[in-house]
C-alpha distance (Angstrom), angle and dihedral (degrees) to the residues before:
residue distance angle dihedral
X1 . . .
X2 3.79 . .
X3 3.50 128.8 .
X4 3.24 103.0 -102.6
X5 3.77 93.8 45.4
X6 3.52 84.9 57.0
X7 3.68 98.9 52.2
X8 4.24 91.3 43.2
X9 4.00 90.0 53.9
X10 3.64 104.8 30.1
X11 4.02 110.6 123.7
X12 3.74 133.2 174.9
X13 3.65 112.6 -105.6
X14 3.73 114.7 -163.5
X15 3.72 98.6 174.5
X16 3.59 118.1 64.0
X17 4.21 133.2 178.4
X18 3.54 123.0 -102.0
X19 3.98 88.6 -111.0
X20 3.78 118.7 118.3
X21 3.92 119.9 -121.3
X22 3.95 122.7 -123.0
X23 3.85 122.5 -101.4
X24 3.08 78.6 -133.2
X25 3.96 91.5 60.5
X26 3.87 91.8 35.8
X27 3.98 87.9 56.7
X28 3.74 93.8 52.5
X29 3.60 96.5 49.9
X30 4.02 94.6 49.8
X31 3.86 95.9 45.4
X32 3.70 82.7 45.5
X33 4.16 87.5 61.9
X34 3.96 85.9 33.9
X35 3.70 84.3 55.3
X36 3.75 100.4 49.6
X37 3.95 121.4 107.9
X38 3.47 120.8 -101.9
X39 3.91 137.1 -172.7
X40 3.58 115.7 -86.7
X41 3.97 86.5 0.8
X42 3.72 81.9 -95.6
X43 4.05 95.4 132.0
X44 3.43 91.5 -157.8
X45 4.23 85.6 179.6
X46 3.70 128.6 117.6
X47 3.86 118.5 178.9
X48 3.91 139.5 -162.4
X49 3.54 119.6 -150.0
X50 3.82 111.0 -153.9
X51 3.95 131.0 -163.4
X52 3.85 98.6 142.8
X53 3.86 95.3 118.1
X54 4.16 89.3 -144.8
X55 3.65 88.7 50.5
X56 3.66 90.1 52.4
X57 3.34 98.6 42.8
X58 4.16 94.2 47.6
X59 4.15 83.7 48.6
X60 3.73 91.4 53.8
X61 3.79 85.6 59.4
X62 4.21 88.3 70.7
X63 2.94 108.4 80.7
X64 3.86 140.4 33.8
X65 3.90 95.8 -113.5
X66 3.80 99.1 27.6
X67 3.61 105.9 106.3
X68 3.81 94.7 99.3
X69 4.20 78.6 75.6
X70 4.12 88.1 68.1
X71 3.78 95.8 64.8
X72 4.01 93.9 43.1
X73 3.71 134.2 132.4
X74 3.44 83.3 -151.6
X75 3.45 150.6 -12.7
X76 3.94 141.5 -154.9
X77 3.39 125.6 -148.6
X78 4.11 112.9 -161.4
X79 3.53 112.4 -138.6
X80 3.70 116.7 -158.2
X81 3.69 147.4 166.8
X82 4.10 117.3 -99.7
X83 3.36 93.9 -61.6
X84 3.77 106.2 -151.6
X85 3.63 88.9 63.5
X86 3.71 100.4 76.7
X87 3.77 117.6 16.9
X88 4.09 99.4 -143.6
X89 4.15 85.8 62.3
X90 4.31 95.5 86.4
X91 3.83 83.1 26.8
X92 3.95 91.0 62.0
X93 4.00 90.8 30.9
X94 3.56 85.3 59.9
X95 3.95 97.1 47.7
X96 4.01 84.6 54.5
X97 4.27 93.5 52.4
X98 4.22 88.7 46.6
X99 3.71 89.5 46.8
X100 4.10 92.9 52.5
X101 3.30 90.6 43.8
X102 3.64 106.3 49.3
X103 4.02 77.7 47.7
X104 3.65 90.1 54.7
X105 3.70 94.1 48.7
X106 3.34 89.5 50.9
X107 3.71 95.0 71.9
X108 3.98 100.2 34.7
X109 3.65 99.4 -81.0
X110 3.70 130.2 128.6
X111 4.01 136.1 -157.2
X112 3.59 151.0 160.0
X113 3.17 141.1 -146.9
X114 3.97 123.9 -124.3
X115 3.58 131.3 -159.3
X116 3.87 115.0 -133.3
X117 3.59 115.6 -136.5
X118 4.22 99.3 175.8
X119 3.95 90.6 51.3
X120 4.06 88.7 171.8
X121 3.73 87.1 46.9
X122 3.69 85.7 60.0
X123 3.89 98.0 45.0
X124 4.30 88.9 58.3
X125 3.47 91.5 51.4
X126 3.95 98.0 45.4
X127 3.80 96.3 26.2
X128 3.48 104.2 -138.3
X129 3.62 132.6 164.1
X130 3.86 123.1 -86.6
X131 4.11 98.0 -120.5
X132 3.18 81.2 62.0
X133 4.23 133.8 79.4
X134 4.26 142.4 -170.3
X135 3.70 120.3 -147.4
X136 3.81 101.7 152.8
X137 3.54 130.2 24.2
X138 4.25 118.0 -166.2
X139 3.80 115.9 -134.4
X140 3.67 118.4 -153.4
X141 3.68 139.0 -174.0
X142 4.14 151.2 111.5
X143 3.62 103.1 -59.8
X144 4.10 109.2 -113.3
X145 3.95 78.1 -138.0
X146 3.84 111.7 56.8
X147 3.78 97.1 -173.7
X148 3.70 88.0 68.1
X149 4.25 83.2 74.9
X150 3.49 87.3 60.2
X151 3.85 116.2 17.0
X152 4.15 121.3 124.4
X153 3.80 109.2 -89.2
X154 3.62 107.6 -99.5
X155 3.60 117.8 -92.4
X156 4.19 119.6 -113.5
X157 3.79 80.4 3.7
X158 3.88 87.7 123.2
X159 3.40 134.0 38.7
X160 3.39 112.4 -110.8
X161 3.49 119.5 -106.2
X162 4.12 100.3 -108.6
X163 4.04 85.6 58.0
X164 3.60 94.8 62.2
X165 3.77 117.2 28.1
X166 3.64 125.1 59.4
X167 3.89 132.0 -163.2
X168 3.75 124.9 -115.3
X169 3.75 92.4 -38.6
X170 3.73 141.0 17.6
């Protein structure tokens, strides 16, 4: 699949099989975040793959629309600095999810990303340190509905292209 294939059919899947993914799978997609740009180069990222189904299911508890995380293969938590104090950090964060999850596409996996409301929740249950902080976690897995790999893209569910970009000037 090319990029831009990916990018034209890529869809959120929320509901995944029970099926475990690959290491092999669960590699690609992290070095795919590890191999994201970032400002400065400084990859200021740190992430936590999670397949511990308690984990997962105490994660999916974070956030008001985070329960697709329970049934994962897989998910991602993105670790980064405070984030308000230098605007590129959720910029670059969200470079790394995009990257993993055009490189879970890829290979016939879906995801979706969840916001995380209880951020302190989150830091008991994946114990990490306290410079550090969790905004979006990934969720990954085989989609319990396979046509969503290779259904139509919806129709009028993007604004077409004259709506939102502008030439030279507003």
């Amino acid at each position: 699949m090319n990029v831009s294939d990916a990018i034209r059919t890529k869809r959120a899947v929320r509901k995944f099989q029970d099926k475990p993914l690959t290491n092999e799978i669960v590699t690609a997609i992290l070095n795919a975040g590890r191999r994201a740009q970032s400002s400065k180069n400084e990859q200021t990222w740190h992430f936590i793959a999670i397949q511990d189904k308690k984990i997962l299911q105490a994660l999916s508890e974070c956030g008001e629309w985070a329960e697709h995380i329970a049934g994962a293969a897989l998910a991602v938590a993105i670790l980064t600095p405070e984030p308000t104090e230098k605007f590129q950090t959720m910029f670059d964060a969200g470079q790394a999810a995009a990257y993993m999850q055009l490189a879970a596409w890829e290979v016939g996996v879906g995801s979706c990303p969840a916001s995380i409301y209880q951020p302190e929740k989150a830091r008991e249950i994946l114990e990490f340190p306290s410079d550090l902080h969790l905004r979006i976690v990934l969720s990954f897995g085989y989609p319990a509905d396979e046509e969503k790999l290779t259904s139509a893209p919806k129709k009028g569910g993007r604004r077409l292209l004259g709506e939102v970009a502008h030439w030279n000037q507003w």
